[in-house]
C-alpha atoms as a printed R data frame, in Angstrom:
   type eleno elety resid chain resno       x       y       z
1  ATOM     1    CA   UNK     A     1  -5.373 -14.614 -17.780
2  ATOM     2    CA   UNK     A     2  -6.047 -17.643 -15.352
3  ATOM     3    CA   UNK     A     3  -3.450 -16.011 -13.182
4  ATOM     4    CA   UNK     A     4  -5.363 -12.692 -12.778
5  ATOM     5    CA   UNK     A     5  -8.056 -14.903 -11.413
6  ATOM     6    CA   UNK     A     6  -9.357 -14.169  -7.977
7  ATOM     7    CA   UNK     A     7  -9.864 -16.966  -6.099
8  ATOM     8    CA   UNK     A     8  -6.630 -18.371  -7.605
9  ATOM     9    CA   UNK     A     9  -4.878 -15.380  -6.019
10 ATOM    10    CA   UNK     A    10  -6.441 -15.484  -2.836
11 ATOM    11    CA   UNK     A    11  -5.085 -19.912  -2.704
12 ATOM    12    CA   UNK     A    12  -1.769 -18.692  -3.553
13 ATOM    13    CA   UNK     A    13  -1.287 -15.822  -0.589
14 ATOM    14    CA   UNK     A    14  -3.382 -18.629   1.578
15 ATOM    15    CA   UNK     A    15  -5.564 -15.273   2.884
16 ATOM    16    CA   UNK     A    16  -9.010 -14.576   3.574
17 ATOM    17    CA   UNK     A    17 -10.438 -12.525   1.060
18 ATOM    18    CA   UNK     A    18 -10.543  -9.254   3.911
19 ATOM    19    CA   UNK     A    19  -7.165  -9.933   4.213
20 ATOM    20    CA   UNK     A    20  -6.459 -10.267   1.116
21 ATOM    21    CA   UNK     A    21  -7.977  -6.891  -0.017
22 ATOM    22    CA   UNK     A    22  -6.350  -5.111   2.720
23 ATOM    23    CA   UNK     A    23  -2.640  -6.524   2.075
24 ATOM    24    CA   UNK     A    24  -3.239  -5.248  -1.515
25 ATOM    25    CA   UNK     A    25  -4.559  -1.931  -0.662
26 ATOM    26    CA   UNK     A    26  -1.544  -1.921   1.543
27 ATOM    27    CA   UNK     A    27   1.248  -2.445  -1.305
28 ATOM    28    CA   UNK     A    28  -0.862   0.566  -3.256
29 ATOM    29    CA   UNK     A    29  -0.077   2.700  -0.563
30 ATOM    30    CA   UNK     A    30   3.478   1.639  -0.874
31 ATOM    31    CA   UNK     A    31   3.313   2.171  -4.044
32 ATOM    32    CA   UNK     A    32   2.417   5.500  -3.691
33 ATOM    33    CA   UNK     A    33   4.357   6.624  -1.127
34 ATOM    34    CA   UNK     A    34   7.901   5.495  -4.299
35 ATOM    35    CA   UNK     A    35   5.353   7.226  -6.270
36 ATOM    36    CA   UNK     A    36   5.471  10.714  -4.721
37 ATOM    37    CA   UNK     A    37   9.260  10.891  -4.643
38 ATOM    38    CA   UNK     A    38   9.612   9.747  -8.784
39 ATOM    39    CA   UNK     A    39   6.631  12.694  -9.605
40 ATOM    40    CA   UNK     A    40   7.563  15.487  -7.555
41 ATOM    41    CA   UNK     A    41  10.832  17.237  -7.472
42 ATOM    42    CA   UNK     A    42  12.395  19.287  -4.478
43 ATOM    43    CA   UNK     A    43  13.107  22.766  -5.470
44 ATOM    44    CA   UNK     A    44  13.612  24.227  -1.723
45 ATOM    45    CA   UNK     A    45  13.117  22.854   1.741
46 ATOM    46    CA   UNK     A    46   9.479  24.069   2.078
47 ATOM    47    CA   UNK     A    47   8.936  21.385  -1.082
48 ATOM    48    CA   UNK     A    48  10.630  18.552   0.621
49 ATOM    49    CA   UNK     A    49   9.176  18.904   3.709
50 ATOM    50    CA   UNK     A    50   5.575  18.879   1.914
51 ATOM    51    CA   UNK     A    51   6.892  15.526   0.079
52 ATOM    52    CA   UNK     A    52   8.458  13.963   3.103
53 ATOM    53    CA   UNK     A    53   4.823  14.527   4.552
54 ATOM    54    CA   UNK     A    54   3.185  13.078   2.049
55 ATOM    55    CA   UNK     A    55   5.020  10.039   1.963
56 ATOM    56    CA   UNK     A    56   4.606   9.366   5.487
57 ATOM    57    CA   UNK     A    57   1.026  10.036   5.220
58 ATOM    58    CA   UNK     A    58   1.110   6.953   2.212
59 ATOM    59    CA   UNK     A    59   3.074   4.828   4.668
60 ATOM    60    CA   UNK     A    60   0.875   5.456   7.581
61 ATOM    61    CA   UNK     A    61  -1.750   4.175   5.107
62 ATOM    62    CA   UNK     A    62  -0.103   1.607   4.531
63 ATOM    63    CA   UNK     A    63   0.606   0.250   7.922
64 ATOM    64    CA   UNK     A    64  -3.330   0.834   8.796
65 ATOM    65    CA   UNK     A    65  -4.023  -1.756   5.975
66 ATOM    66    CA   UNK     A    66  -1.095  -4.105   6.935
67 ATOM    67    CA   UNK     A    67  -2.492  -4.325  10.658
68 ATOM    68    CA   UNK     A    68  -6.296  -4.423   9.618
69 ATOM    69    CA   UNK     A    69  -5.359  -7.627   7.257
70 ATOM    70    CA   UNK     A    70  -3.404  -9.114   9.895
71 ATOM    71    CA   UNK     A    71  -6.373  -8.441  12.403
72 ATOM    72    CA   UNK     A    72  -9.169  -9.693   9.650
73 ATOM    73    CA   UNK     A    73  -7.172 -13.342   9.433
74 ATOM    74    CA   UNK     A    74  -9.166 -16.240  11.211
């Protein structure tokens, strides 16, 4: 359990803790966007077009978080 300890987590990825939140809100969105393609399943091009949206919505998430935590590091 010591390893699921905050502050220990923040020492080891060396970030700020607004970083830090933001690169792990980040990998959820990643996350997410694998997510969508495992769940649904493409039955005819209107359903993989509505996927293929959704993931880039995830990713485009994602980047937002990457660039705030990179913009939040001293």
């Amino acid at each position: 359990m010591r390893v699921l300890e905050f502050h220990r987590v923040k020492e080891w990825f060396a970030l700020p803790t607004a970083s830090l939140i933001s690169f792990l809100l980040g990998l959820g969105c990643v996350l997410a966007a694998i997510a969508v393609g495992i769940i649904y399943s493409v039955q005819n091009l209107a359903d993989f077009q509505a996927i293929q949206l959704w993931r880039i919505e995830w990713l485009l998430g994602a980047l937002a978080a990457f660039v705030a935590g990179i913009l939040l590091k001293r």
